[in-house]
C-alpha positions as CSV (number, residue, x, y, z in Angstrom):
1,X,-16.7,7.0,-28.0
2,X,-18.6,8.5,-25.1
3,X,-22.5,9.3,-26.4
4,X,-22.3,12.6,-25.1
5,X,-20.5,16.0,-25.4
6,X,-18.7,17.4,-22.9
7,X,-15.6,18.9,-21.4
8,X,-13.0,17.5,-18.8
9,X,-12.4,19.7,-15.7
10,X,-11.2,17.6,-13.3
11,X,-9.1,14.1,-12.8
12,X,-10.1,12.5,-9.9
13,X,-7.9,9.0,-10.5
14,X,-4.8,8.0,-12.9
15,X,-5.0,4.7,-12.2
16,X,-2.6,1.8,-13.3
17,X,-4.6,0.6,-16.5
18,X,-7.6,3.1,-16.6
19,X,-8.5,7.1,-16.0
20,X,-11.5,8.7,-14.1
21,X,-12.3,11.9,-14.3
22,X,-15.0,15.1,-13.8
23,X,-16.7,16.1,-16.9
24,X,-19.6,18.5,-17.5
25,X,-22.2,18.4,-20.1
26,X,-23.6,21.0,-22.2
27,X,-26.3,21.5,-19.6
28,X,-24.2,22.1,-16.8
29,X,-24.4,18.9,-15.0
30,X,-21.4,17.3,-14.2
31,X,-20.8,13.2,-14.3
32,X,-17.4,11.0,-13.9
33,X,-16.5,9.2,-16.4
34,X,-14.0,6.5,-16.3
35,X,-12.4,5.0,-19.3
36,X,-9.2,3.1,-20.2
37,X,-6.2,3.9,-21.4
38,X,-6.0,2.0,-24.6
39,X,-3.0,0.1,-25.0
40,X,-1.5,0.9,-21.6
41,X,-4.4,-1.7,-19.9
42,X,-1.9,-4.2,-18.7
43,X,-3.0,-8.2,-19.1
44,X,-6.4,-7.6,-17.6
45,X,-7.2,-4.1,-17.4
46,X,-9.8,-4.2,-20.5
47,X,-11.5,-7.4,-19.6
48,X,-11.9,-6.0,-15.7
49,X,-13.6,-2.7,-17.1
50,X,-15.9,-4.8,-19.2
51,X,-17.1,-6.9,-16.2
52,X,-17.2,-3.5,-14.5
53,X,-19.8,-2.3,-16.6
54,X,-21.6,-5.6,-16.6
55,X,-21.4,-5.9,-12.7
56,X,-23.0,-2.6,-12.3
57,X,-25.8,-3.0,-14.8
58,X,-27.0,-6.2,-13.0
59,X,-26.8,-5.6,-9.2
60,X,-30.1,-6.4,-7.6
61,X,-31.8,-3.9,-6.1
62,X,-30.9,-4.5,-2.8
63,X,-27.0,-3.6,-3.6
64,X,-28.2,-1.5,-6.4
65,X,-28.9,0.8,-3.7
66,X,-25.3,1.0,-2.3
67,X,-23.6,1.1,-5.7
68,X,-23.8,4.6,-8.3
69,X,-26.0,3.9,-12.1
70,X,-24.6,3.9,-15.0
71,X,-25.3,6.7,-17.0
72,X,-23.8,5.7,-20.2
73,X,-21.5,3.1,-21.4
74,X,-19.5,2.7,-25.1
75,X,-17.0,-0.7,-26.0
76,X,-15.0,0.5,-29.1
77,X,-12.3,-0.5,-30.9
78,X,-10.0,2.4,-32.0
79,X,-7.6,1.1,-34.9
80,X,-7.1,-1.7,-32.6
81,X,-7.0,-0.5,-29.7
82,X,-9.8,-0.4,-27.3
83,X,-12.0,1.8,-25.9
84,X,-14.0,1.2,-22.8
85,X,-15.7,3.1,-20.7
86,X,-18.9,4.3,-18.6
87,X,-20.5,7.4,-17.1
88,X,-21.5,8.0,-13.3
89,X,-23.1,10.7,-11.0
90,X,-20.7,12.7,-9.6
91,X,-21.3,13.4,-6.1
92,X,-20.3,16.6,-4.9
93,X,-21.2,15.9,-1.2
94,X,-18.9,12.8,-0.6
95,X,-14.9,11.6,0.1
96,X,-13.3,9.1,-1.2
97,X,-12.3,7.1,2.7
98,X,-9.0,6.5,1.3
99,X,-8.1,11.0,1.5
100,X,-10.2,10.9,4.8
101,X,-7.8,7.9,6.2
102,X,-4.6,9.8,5.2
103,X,-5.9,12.9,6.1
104,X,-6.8,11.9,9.4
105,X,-10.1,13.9,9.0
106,X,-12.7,11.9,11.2
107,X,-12.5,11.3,14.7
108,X,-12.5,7.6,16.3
109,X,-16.6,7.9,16.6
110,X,-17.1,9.0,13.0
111,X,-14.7,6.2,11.9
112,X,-17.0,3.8,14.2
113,X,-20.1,5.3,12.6
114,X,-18.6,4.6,8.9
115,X,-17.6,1.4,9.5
116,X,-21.5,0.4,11.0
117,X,-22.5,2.2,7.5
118,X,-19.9,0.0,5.5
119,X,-20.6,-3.5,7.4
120,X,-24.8,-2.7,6.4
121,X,-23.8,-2.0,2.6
122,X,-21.2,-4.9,2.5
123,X,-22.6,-7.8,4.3
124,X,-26.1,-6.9,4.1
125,X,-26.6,-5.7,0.8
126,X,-23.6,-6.9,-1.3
127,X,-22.2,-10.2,0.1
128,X,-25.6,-12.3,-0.9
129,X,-24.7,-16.2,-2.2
130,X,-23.9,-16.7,-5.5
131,X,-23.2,-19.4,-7.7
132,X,-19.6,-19.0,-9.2
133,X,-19.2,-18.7,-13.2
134,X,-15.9,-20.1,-13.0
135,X,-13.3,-21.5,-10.0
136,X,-11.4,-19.1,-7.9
137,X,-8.5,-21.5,-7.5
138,X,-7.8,-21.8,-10.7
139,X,-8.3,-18.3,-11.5
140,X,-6.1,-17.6,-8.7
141,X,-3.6,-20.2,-10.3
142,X,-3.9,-18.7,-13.9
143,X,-3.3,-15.2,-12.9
144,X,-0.4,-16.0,-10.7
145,X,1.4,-17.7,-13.1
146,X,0.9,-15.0,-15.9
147,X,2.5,-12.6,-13.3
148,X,5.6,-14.4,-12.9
149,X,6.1,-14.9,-16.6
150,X,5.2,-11.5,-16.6
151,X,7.6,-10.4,-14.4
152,X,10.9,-12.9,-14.9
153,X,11.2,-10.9,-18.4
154,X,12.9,-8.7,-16.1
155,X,16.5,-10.8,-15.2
156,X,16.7,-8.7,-11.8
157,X,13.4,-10.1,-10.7
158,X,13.6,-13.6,-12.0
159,X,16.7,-14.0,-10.1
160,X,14.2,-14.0,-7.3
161,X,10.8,-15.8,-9.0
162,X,12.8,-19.0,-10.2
163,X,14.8,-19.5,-6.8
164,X,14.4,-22.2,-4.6
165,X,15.4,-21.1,-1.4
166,X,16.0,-17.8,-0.3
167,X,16.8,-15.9,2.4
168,X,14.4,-13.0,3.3
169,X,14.5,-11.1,6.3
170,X,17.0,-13.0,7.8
171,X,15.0,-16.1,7.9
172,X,15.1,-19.2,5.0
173,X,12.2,-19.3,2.6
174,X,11.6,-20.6,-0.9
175,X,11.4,-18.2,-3.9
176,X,8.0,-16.9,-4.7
177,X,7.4,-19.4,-7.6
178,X,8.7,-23.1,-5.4
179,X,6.4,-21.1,-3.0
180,X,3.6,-20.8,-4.8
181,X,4.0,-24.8,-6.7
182,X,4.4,-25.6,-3.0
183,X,0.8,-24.6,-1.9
184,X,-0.5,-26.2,-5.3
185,X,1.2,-29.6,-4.6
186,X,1.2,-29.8,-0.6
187,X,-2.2,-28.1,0.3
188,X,-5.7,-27.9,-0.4
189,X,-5.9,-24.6,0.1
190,X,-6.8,-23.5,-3.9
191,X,-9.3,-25.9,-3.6
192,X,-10.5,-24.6,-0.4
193,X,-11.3,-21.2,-2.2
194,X,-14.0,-22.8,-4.0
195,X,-15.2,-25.7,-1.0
196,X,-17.2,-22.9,0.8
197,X,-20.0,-20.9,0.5
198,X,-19.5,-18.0,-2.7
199,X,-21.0,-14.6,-2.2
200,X,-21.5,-11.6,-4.7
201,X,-18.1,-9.4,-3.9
202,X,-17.0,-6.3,-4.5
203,X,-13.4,-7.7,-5.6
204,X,-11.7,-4.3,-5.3
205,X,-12.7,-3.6,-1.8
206,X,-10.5,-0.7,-0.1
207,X,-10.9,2.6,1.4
208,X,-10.1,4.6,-1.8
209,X,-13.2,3.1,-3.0
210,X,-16.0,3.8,-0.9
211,X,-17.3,7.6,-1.0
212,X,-18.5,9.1,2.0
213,X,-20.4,12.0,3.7
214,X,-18.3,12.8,6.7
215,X,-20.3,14.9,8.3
216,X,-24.0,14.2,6.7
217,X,-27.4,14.1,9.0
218,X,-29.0,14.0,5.6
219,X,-28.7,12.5,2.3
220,X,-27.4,15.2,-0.4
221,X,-29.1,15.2,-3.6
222,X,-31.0,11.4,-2.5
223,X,-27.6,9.5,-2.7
224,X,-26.8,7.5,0.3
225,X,-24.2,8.6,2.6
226,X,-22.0,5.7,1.7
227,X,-21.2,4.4,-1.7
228,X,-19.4,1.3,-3.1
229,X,-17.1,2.7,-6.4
230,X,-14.9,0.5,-8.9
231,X,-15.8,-2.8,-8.1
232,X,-14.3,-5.8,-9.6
233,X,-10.8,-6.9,-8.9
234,X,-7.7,-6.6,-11.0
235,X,-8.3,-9.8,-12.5
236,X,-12.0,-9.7,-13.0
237,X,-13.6,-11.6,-10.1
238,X,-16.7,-10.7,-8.9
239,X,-17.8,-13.4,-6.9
240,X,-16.4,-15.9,-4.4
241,X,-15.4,-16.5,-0.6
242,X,-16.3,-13.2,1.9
243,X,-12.4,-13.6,2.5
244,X,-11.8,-11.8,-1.0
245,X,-13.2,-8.5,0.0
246,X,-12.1,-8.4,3.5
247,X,-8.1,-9.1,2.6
248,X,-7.2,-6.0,0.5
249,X,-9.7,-3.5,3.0
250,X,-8.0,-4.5,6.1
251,X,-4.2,-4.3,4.0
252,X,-5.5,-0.8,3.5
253,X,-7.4,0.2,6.5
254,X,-4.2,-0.5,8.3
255,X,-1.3,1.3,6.3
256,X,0.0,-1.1,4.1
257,X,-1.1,-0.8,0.8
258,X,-0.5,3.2,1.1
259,X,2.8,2.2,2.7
260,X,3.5,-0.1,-0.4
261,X,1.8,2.5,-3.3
262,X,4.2,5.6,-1.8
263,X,7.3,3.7,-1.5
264,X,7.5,4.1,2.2
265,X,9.2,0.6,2.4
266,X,12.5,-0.8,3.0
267,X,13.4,-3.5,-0.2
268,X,16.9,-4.7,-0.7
269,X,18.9,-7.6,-1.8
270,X,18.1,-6.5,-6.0
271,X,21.3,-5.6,-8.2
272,X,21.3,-4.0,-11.3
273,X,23.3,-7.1,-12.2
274,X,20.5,-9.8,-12.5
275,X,21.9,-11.3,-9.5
276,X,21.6,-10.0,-5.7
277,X,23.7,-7.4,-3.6
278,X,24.3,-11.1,-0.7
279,X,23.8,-13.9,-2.6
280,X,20.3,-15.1,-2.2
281,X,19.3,-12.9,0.6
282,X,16.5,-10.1,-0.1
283,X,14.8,-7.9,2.5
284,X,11.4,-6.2,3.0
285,X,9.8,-4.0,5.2
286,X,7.4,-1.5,6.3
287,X,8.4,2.0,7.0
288,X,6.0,2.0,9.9
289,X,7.6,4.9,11.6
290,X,7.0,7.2,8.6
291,X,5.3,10.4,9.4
292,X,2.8,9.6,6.5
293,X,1.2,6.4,8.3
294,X,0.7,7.7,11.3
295,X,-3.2,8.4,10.9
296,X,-3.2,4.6,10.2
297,X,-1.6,4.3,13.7
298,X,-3.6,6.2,15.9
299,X,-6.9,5.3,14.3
300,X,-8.3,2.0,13.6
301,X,-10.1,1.7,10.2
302,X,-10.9,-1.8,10.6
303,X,-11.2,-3.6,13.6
304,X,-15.4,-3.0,14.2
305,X,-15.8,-4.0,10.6
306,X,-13.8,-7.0,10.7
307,X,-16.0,-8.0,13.8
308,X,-19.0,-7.3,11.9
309,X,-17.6,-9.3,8.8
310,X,-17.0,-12.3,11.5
311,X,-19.9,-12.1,13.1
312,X,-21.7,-13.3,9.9
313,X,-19.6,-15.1,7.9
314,X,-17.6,-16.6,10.5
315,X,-14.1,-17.0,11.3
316,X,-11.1,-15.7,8.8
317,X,-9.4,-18.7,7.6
318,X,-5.4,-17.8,7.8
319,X,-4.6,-19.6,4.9
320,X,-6.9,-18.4,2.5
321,X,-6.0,-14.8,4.0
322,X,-2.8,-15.3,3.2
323,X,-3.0,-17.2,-0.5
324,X,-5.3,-14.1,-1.6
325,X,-2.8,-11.2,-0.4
326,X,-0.1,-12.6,-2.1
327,X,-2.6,-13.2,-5.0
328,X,-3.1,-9.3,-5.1
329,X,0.4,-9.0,-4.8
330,X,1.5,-10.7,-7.4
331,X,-1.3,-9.3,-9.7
332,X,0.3,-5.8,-8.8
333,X,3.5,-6.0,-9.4
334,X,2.9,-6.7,-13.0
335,X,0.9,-3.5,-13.3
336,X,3.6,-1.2,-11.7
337,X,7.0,-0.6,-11.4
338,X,10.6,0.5,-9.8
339,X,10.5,0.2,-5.5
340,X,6.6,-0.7,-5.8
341,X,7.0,-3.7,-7.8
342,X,10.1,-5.1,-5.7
343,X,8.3,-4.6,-2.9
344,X,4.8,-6.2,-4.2
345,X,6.5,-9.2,-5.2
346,X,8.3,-9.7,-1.9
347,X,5.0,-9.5,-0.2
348,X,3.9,-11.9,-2.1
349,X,6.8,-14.4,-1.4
350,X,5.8,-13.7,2.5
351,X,2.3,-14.4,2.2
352,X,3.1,-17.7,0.2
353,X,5.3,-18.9,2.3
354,X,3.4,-18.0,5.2
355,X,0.7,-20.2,4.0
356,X,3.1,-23.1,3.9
357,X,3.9,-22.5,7.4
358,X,0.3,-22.6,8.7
């Protein structure tokens, strides 16, 4: 259990396998503490909060800087079911990037100015070469293939998973698993994840976590205006090609993955049946008109950091861009549900076939 006593008075995050929230301690002081959810941690959500912990405690100091301490940490095991969790400042001054986005609460120049904060903390601190503890493709592989047997326990979705061709969006495709063989067997591009250079990544790189100052000339309380938050991806990886990090900001930074987490998508072609409403023909799409995304519209979240992330790491290689958002895709829809998960695992059918098509 947590090593200190104190008193909830604030959630800040129910998220899909863990909770963070605002306590306050006998003294006064207030931390956040996040924690999972015990049973309800999905297929990965303990093992990812374990390397959480670990990733934190053994930053070097140059990304040390950019990332909060950890104040206390417990690992228990609660009549089976476990208990993980840590303690970190809370930092009255700063905004998740995320609320600021869909808030449309900076201006064009402050967004510039966070983005020259974000590409110094990212690519100069974080990103430094690595060597991997394990192979991205096949983690990549593994974690795919868990979310399709995951997910064709559902007969309405593995209508669509074990398909061989479909037709989606009015063009043909193959069904997200002969997709997904289909890269394994006809590319290299899962071996391509591990054929280049591995840097230290965030793995859970998006707007809603990175805390800023918005309107700061000075640091509040010594923390840095910008600050890196939950890092380590659904799955658990922490380190591999710069690609990784800069696939899920940019889905974010321009509207997407709100677009996908709200529902503010168009996904047909399921019947309660098992089968589909037009035999083998599905449909997906962003609500791009919705009121909702317009901040994402009129301001761009992402462009100057993507030149930065170019500029020193090189060119974005499509393929790989494409394998890892379907990746994420896939990893998703096993940890939500309803429109959301439809929709997740039709993205990831487009970005696999897309790959195929490169």
């Amino acid at each position: 259990m947590p090593p200190i006593r104190s008193r909830v008075i604030g959630s800040l995050k129910d998220g899909y396998w863990d909770r963070t929230e605002v306590i306050e301690l006998p003294d006064g002081n207030r931390r956040v503490r996040k924690q999972t959810k015990g049973e309800a941690c999905g297929p990965w959500g303990v093992r990812s909060l374990r390397r959480e912990i670990r990733y934190l405690n053994s930053l070097p100091e140059r990304a040390r800087a950019v990332f909060p301490p950890v104040l206390a940490a417990w690992d228990d095991e609660l009549e089976g079911s476990p208990d993980v969790g840590y303690e970190m400042p809370f930092y009255a001054g700063h905004m998740d990037a995320g609320e600021l986005a869909r808030r449309g609460a900076l201006t064009q120049d402050g967004i510039d100015e966070f983005q020259d904060a974000l590409a110094e903390a990212v690519l100069e601190r974080l990103h430094e070469p690595v060597v991997p503890d394990e192979s991205l493709g096949e983690h990549v592989r593994s974690v795919v293939e868990q979310a399709w047997a995951e997910l064709e326990k559902d007969p309405v979705l593995a209508a669509l998973i074990n398909a061989e061709s479909i037709e989606l969006n009015g063009k043909r495709a193959r069904g997200p698993r002969a997709a997904f063989e289909g890269i394994m067997r006809e590319t290299g591009v899962l071996t391509a994840l591990d054929a280049g250079p591995a840097v230290r990544l965030h793995g859970d790189f998006f707007l809603e976590n990175i805390l800023w100052q918005p309107a700061a000339t000075v640091s509040i309380g010594g923390a840095p205006r910008l600050i890196l938050i939950d890092p380590v991806s659904v799955a658990g990886v922490t380190c591999g090609p710069p690609v990784f990090d800069l696939v899920k900001y940019v889905s974010y930074a321009t509207g997407e993955l709100p677009a996908l987490r709200s529902e503010w998508v168009e996904v047909d072609g399921f019947d309660s049946s098992g089968g589909t409403a037009t035999a083998g023909a599905w449909h997906y799409r962003i609500r791009w008109e919705d009121t909702a995304l317009q901040p994402f519209r009129t301001l761009d979240w992402h462009t100057r950091f993507q030149r930065s992330f170019e500029a020193r790491h090189g060119p974005v290689d499509r393929r790989l861009d494409q394998l890892i958002d379907g990746y994420f895709s896939a990893a998703m829809a096993v940890n939500t549900g309803g429109t959301q998960r439809r929709a997740r695992l039709l993205k990831a059918t487009v970005e696999f076939n897309a790959v195929l098509t490169q």
